[in-house]
C-alpha positions, 0 to 999 in steps of 0.5 A: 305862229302868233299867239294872241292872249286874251285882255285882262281888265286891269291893263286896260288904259281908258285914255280919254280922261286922260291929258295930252302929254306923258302918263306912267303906268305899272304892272305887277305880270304875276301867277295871274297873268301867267296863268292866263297866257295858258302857255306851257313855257312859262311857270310863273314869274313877277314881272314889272312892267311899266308902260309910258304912255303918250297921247296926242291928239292923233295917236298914244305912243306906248313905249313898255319896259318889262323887267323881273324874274320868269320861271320857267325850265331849263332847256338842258336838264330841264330843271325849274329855273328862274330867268331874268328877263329885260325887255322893251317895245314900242307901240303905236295906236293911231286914231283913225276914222276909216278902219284902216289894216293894223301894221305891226309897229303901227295899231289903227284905233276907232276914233270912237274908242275910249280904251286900250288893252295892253295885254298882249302887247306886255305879252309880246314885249316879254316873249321878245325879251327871253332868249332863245336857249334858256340853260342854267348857269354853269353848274347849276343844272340837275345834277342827277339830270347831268349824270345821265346826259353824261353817260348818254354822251357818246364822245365824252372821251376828251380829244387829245389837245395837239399841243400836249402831244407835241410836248411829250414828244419834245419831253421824251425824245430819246424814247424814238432813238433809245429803242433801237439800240440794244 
């Protein structure tokens, strides 16, 4: 489902100060934020974020670029590791009077407001940014962990390549025809 993660206070961006035009933001996504988004998934990390804002007088354009490394485990030996995450996201607030439902891409603001919070959009650019299976590189998993995988393994036999078969029997062909002489 959609988790929703809390605000925390330093990614709110109060934008009414704020000049129409281009503004630049950074993040430090550290144990803090990690610790806060209370999901087991994640060990830990230090993400940057950067989050470029755009604000005109009917809306704020965020565009958020996460970058760094995640700590979390493996999904083959289950061993800590630490992943490079890249990601980026669009983010659209729109100032509006009427309340209008958020869509997606696309979040409705009161034209009263004076702040937004990121936090859960940093959240989501960086869930969107891991991929699905996360595994050590070749090599570097467990190797304990990889013994016991390996004994569990019920085919563990290799397979015979076909091609092998067939050049032993071109190395060997007498041995069909020597047999039956005497």
């Amino acid at each position: 489902g959609v988790y929703h993660m809390d605000p925390l206070k330093e990614h709110t961006i109060p934008f009414v100060g704020l000049k129409d035009g281009q503004h630049e933001f950074r993040f430090e996504l550290g144990k803090a934020f990690f610790e806060a988004a209370g999901e087991e998934e994640f060990e830990g990390g230090q993400v940057q974020a950067t989050v470029t804002l755009d604000k005109s007088p009917t809306m704020l354009l965020t565009n958020i670029h996460v970058e760094g490394p995640v700590a979390l485990r493996c999904d083959h030996c289950n061993g800590p590791m630490d992943l490079a995450v890249k990601g980026d996201q669009v983010q659209v607030f729109r100032f509006t009077g009427d309340g209008e439902d958020d869509d997606g891409e696309l979040v409705t603001l009161d034209t009263s407001a004076h702040s937004v919070n990121l936090t859960h959009y940093l959240y989501e650019c960086l869930r969107l940014a891991l991929p699905a299976r996360h595994v050590h590189a070749p090599g570097q998993c467990d190797p304990e962990v990889e013994k016991v995988l390996g004994e569990l393994s019920v085919d563990h036999e290799p397979v015979p390549d076909p091609r092998w078969e067939a050049l032993n029997q071109l190395k060997n062909p007498a041995e069909g025809g020597m047999k039956h002489k005497r």
